[in-house]
Residue frames as a rotation matrix with the C-alpha (Angstrom) as fourth column:
UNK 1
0.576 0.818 0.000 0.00
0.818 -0.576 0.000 0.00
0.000 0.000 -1.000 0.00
UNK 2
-0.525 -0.729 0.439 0.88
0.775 -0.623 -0.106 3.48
0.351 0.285 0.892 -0.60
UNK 3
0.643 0.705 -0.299 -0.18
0.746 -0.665 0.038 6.92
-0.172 -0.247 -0.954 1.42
UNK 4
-0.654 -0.576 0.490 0.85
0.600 -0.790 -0.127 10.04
0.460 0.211 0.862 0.06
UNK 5
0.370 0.596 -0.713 -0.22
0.678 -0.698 -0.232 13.73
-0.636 -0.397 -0.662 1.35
UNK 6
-0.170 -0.071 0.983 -0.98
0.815 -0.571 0.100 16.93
0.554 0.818 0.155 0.46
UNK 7
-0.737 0.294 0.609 -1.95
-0.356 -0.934 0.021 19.68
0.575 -0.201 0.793 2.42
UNK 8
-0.407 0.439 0.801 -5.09
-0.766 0.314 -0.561 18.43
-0.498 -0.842 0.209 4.16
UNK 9
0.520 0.795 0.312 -5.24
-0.691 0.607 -0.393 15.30
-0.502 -0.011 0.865 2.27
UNK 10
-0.180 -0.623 0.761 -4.39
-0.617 0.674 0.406 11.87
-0.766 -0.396 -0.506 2.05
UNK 11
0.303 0.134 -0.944 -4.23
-0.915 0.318 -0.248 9.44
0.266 0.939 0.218 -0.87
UNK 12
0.005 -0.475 0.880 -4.24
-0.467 0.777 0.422 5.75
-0.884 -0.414 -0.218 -0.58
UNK 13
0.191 -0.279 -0.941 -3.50
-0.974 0.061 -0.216 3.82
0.118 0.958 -0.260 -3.18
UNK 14
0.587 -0.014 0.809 -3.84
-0.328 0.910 0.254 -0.56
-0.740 -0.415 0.530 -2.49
UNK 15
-0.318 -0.773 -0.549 -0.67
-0.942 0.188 0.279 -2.25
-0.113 0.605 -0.788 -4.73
UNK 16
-0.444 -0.184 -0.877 -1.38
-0.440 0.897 0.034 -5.67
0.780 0.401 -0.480 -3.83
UNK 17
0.273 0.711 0.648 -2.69
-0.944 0.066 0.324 -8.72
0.188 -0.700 0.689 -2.00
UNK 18
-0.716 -0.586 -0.380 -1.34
-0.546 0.809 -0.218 -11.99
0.435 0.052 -0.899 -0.34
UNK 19
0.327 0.834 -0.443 -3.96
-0.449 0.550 0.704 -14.27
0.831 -0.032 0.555 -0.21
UNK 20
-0.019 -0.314 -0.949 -2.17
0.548 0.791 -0.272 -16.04
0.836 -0.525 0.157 2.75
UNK 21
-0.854 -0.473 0.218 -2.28
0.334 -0.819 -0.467 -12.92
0.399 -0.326 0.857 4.67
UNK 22
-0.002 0.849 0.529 -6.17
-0.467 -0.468 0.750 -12.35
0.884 -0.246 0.397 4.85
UNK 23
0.239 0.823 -0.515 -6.88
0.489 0.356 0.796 -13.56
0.839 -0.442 -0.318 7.95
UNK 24
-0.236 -0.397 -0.887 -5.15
0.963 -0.217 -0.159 -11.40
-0.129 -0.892 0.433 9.63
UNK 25
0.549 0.835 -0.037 -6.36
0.832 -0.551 -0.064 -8.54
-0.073 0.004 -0.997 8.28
UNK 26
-0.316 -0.945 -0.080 -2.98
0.928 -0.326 0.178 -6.69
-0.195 -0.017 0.981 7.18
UNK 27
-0.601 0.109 0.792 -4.22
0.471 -0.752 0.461 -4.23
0.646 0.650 0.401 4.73
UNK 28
0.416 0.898 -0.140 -7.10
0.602 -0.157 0.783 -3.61
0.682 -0.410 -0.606 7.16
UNK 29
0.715 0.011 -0.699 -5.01
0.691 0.145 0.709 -2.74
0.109 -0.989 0.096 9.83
UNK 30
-0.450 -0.884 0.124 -2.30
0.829 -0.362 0.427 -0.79
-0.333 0.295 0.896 8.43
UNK 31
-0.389 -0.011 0.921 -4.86
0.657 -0.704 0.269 1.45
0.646 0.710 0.281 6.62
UNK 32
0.786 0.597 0.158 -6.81
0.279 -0.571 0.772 2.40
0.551 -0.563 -0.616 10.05
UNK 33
0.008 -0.740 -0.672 -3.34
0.842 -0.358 0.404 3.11
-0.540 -0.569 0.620 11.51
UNK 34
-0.466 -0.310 0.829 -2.84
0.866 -0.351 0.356 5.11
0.181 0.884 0.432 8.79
UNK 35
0.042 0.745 0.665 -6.05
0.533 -0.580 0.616 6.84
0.845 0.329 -0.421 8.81
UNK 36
0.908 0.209 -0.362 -6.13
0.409 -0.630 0.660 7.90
-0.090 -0.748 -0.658 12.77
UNK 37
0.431 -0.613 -0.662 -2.36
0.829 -0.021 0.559 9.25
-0.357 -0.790 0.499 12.16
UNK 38
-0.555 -0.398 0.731 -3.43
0.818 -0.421 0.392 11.31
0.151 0.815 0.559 9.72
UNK 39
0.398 0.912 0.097 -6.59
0.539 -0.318 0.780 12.35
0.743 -0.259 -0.618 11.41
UNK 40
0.651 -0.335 -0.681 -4.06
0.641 -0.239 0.729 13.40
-0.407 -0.911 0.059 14.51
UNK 41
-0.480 -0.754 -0.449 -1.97
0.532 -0.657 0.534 15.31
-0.697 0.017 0.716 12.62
UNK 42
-0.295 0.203 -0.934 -4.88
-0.047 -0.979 -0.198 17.21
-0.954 -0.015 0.298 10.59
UNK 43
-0.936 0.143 -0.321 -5.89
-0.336 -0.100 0.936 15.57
0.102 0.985 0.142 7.47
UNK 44
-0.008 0.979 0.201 -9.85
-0.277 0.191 -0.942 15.87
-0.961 -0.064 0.270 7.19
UNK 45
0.764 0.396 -0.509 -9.94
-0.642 0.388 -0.662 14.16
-0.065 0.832 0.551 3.32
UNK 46
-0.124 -0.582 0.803 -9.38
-0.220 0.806 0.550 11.21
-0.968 -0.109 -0.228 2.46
UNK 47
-0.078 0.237 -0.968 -8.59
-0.972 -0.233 0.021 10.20
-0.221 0.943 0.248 -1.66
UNK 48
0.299 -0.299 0.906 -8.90
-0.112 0.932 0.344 6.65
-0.948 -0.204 0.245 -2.67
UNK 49
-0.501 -0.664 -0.556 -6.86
-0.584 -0.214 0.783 6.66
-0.638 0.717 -0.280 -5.70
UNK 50
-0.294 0.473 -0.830 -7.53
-0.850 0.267 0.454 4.43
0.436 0.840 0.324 -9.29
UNK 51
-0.932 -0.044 -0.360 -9.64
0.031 0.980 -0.199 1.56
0.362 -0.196 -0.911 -9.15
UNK 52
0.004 0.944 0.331 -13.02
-0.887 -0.150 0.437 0.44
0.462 -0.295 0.836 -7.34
UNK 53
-0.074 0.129 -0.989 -14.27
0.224 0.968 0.110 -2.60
0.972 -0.213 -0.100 -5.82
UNK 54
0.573 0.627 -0.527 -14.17
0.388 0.359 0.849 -3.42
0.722 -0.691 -0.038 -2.58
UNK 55
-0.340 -0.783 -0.521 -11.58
0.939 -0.255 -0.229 -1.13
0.046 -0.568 0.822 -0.70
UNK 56
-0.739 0.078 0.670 -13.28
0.202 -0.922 0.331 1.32
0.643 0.380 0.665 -2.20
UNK 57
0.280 0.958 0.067 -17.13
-0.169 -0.020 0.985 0.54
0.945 -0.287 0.156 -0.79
UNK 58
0.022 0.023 -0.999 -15.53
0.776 0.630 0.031 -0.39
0.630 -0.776 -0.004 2.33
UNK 59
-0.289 -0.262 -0.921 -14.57
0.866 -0.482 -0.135 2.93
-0.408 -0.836 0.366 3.54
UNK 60
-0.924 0.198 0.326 -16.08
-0.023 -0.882 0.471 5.74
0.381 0.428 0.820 0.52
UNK 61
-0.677 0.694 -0.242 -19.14
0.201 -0.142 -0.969 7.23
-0.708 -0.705 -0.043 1.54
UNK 62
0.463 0.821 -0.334 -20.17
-0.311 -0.202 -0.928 8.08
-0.830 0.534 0.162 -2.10
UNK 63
0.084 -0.436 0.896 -19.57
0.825 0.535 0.184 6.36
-0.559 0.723 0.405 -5.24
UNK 64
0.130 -0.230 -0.965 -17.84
-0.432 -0.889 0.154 9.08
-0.893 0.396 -0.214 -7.74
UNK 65
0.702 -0.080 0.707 -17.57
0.687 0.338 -0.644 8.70
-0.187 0.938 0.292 -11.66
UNK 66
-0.256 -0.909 -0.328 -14.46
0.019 -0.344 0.939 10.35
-0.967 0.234 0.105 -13.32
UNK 67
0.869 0.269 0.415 -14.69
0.394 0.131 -0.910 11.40
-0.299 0.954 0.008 -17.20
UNK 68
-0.371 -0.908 0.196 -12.23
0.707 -0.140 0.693 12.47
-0.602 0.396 0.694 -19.23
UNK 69
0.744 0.438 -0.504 -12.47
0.094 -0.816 -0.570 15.91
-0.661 0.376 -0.649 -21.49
UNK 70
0.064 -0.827 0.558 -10.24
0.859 0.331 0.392 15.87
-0.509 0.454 0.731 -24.17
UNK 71
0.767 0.147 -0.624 -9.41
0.065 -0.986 -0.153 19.50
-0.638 0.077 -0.766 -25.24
UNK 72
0.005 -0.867 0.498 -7.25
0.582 0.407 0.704 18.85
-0.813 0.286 0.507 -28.31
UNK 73
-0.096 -0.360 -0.928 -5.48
-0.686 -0.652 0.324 21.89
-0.722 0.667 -0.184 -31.24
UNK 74
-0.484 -0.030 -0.874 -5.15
-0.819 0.367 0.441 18.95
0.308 0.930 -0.202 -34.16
UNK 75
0.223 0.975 -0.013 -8.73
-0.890 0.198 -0.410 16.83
-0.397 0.103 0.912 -34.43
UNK 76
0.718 0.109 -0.687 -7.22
-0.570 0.659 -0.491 14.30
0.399 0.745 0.535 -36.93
UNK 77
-0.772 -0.605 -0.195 -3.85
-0.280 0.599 -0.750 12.97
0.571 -0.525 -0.632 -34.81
UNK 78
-0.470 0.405 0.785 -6.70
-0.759 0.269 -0.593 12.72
-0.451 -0.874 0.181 -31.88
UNK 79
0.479 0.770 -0.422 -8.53
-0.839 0.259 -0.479 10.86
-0.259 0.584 0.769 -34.20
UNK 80
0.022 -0.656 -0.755 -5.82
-0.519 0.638 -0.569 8.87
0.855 0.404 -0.326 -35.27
UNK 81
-0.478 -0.561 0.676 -4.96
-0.800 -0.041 -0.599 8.19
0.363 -0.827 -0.429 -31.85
UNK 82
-0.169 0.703 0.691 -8.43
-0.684 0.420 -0.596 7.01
-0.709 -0.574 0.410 -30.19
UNK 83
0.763 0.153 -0.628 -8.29
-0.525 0.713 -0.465 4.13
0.376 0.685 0.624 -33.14
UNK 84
-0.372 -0.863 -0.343 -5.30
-0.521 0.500 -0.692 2.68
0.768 -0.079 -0.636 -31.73
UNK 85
0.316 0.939 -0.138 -5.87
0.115 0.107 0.988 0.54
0.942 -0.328 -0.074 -28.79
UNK 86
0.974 0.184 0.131 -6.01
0.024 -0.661 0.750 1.92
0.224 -0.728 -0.648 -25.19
UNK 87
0.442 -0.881 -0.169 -2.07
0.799 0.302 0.519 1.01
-0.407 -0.365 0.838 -24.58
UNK 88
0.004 -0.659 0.752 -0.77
0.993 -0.086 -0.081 2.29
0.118 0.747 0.655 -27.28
UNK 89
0.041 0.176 0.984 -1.99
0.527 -0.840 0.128 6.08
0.849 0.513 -0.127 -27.17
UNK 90
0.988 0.154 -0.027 -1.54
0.125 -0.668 0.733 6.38
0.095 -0.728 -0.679 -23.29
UNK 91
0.437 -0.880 0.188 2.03
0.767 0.473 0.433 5.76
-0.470 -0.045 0.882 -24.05
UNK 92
-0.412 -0.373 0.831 1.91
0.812 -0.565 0.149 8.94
0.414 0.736 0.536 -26.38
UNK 93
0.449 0.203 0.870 0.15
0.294 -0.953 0.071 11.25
0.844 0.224 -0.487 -24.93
């Protein structure tokens, strides 16, 4: 796992998962450390970085949707682009 800050607010970010690990409850336990030692030193927001599922519903209070706005000077490369497939064109822009 990964917590970064900002100013008053935290970003987590889950990396991974050892299936041999769940019953103890690692991730669990590490992220409420986390959370109250940020809460003690003043961060009131909390981000949960990319992704969804179940880390997410466990602790967001509302389910957010992200879009994308593409705001782009030459139509036809963009064009070109969004025909490739999704690798290929986040690699370029």
């Amino acid at each position: 796992q990964m917590w970064l800050e900002r100013g008053g607010s935290m970003f987590l970010y889950y990396s991974g998962f050892l299936p041999r690990w769940k019953s103890h409850s690692v991730a669990l336990l590490a992220t409420i450390g986390a959370f109250q030692d940020a809460m003690g030193r003043g961060v009131r927001q909390l981000e949960f970085l990319a992704g969804g599922g179940h880390p997410k519903e466990r602790w967001d209070t509302e389910q957010r949707v992200r879009s994308n706005i593409w705001l782009v000077r030459r139509p036809r490369m963009t064009r070109i682009l969004f025909t490739l497939p999704m690798i290929h064109y986040k690699q370029l822009a």
